[in-house]
N, C-alpha and C positions, 0 to 999 in steps of 0.2 A: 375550722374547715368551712369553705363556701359549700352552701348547699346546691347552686348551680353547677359547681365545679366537681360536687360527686355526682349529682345526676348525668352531667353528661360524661363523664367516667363509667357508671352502669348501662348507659344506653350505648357506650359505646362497646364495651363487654360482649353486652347481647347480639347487639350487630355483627361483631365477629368471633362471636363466641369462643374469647379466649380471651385472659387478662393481655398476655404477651403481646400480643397483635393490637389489644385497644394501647396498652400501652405505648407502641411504636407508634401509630396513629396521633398519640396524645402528645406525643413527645416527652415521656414521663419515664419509670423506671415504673415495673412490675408490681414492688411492693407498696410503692405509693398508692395507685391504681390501686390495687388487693385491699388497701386499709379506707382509702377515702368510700368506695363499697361496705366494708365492711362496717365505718363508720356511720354511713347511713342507713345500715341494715335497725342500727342499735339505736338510731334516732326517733325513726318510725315504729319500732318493734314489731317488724315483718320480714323472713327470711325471706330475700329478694330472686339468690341464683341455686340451683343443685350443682354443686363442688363434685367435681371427681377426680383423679389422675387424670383422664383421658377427655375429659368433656367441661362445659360450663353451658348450661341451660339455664332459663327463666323458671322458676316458680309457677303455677296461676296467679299468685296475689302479685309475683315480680313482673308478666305477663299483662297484666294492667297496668300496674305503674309504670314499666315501660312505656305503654302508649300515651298516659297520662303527659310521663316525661318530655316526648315526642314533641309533643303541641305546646306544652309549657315552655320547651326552649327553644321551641320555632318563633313562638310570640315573641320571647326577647330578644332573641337576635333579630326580629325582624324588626322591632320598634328602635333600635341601638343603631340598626341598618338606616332607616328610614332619618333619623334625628341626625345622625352625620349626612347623610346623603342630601339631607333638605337645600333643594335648590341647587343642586349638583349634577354632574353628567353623572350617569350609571359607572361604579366601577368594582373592580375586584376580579377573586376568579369564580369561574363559573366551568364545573366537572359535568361532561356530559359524555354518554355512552352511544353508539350506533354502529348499525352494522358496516362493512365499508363498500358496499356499492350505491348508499346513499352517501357516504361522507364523501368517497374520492369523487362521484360524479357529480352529486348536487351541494352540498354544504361546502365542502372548502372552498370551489370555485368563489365562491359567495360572500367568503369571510373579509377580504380585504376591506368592502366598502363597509362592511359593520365597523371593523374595526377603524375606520377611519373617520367614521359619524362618532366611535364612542372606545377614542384610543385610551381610555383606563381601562376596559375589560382584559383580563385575561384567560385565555382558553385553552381550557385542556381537554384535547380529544383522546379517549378510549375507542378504540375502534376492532371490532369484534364482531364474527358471525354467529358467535356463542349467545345470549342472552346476556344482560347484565343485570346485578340486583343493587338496585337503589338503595339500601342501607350498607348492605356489606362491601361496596363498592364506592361507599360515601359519594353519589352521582346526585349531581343538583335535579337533573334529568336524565331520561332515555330516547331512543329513536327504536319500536321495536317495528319488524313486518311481522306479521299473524294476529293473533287471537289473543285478547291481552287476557290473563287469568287471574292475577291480584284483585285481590277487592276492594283494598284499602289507599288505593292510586285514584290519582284523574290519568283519565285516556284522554287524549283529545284525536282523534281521527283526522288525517289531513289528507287522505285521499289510497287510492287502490292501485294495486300492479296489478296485472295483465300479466300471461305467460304468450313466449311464441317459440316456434320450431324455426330454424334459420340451418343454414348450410353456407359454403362458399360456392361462389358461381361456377367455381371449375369442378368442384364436387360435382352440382348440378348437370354440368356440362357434359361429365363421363358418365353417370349414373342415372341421371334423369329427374324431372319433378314430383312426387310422390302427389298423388291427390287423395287417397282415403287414408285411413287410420292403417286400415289393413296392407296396403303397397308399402309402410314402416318396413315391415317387418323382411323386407329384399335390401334395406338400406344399411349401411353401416351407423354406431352413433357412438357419440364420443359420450363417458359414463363417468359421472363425479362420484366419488367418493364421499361419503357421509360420516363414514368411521362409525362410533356410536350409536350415530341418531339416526342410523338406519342402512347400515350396508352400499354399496354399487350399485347405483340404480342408473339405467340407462337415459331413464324421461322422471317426473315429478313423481310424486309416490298417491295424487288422485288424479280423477280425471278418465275418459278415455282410451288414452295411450298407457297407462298404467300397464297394463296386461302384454304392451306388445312386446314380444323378442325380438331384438333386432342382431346384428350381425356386428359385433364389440370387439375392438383390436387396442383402444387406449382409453385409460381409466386414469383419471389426475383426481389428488383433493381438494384443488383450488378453483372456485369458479371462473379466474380471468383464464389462467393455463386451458380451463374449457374452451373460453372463448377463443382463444390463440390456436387450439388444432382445429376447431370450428373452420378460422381463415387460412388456414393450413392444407383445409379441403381432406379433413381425416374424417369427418362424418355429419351426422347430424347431430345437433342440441337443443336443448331446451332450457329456456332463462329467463329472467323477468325482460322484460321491453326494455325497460329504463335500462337492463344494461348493454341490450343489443342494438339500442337507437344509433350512437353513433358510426356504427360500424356497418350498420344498414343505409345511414345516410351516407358515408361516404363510396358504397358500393361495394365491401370487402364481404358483406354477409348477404343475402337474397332470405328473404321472408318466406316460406312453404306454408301455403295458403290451406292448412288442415285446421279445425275446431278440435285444440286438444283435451276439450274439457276439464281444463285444471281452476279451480276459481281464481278468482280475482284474491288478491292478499291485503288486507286495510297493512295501512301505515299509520301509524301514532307514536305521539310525543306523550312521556308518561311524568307524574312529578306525585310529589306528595300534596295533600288537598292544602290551603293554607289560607285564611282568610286574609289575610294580610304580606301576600308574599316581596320577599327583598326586590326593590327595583329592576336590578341588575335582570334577577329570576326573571322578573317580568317583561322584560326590554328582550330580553335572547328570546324566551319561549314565544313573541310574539312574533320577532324575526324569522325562527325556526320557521311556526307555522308556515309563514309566506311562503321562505325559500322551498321549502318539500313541496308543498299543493302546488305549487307553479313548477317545479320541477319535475313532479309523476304527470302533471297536464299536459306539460311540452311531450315528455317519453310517450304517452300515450296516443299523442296525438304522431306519436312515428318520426320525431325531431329528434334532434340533440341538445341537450341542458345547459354545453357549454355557453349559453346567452346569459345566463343566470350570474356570471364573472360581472355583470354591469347591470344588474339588478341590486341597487341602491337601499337601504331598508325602508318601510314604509310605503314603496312603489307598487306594491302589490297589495289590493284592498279584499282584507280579511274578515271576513264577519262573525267569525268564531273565535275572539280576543279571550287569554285567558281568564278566567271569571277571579272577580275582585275580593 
């Protein structure tokens, strides 16, 4: 039995803590997986996983070697990577995760001229308001908004949203402009849906406006269906910029010029640390960079991102290239 080939059979286990699943992943059958583990449990002589009907956990000793594994077969694949790649365009696939008001407004627009500088990549987008987890999710990378919490990641920050209140004009029209935090609360607002992550909330969950009551007739779980009774003129909202820009600029939304004191959200691209990362990795995550920081720049700056469709790679000078 290769020893690479149970390693990453184990590290694939833990990742989805189940043989079935790494199995499917492996393209293997279950008891091969179970033995090539088990076989390297008896090589080392250290019980690697906790077995049970219902679960499959790491060890502490398996819990290390895991991480051990990690790095061990990042380096080979990326020296394997690297030795075919020598002197080659960037190619392969490359699995990335994001939410999709970054993907549909600023990354896809974007993608054609990537792939047209470097037509061996292929890309698979994930696309999710959810989080996604870089191991169990087998993701080269992520795109996450918030607070990044792992320790064991590079964050690379590529820049902040901004929150704003908007209405449609005729909204405005019939109801009026609100100017303090307090005139809210005579307004109607249209209330997203969280489900889990926290209930019906009419406006962000800090900030300001947090506390205010306002006057609530429709409640959606999707932030576009927001934006759409927004232009509907059913109430007021609250959204990142980046995804009210273009609806601001073409005149369907009017900007309600209140401090709603909700902060600013960082944006970052998250990846495993690697000293040596595969080309490919490194040619996207450099491109990513660009396209996002020039994408929240534009939204910020109260534009629309669709420009970003002829934004070429490399055109946008980045000075936080991933570290080597």
């Amino acid at each position: 039995m290769d020893r690479l080939d149970a390693m990453r059979a184990f590290v694939r286990v833990v990742d989805t803590r189940g043989f079935t699943r790494a199995a499917e992943a492996l393209n293997l059958n279950t008891a091969s997986v179970s033995r090539m583990v088990q076989v390297l449990e008896e090589q080392i002589n250290v019980r690697l996983l906790n077995r049970t009907t219902r679960s499959v956990s790491p060890t502490p000793e398996g819990l290390t070697y895991y991480e051990a594994c990690v790095r061990v077969l990042a380096q080979v694949d990326n020296m394997n990577e690297e030795a075919m790649s020598a002197g080659q365009s960037p190619e392969g696939r490359i699995k990335v995760g994001m939410p999709s008001i970054l993907a549909r407004g600023v990354v896809i627009p974007a993608l054609p001229l990537l792939l047209d500088k470097y037509p061996g990549l292929d890309i698979e987008l994930a696309i999710s308001d959810e989080q996604f987890s870089l191991a169990q999710e087998a993701m080269d990378c992520t795109v996450r908004i918030g607070p990044i919490r792992e320790s064991r990641v590079v964050a690379k920050e590529v820049g902040r949203l901004s929150h704003a209140l908007c209405a449609a004009p005729s909204y405005l029209r019939r109801n009026g402009m609100p100017r303090t935090v307090g005139e809210l609360e005579d307004h109607a607002s249209v209330a997203l849906n969280h489900g889990e992550r926290g209930g019906q909330k009419p406006w962000e969950t800090t900030g300001a406006i947090a506390a205010v009551s306002t006057r609530r007739q429709v409640t959606v779980n999707d932030p576009e269906a927001m934006i759409s009774c927004a232009v509907s003129g059913l109430g007021i909202i609250s959204a990142y910029r980046l995804a009210l820009s273009p609806y601001i600029e073409k005149g369907l939304l009017a900007e309600i010029p209140i401090e709603s004191g909700v902060a600013d959200a960082p944006v970052s691209i998250v990846f495993y640390p690697s000293r040596h990362l595969p080309s490919k990795i490194r040619v996207f995550i450099d491109w990513l960079c660009e396209v996002l920081a020039e994408g929240v720049r534009i939204a910020e700056a109260g534009r629309d991102v669709t420009a970003l469709a002829a934004m070429a790679p490399g055109t946008v000078q980045f000075s936080r290239s991933v570290p080597a």
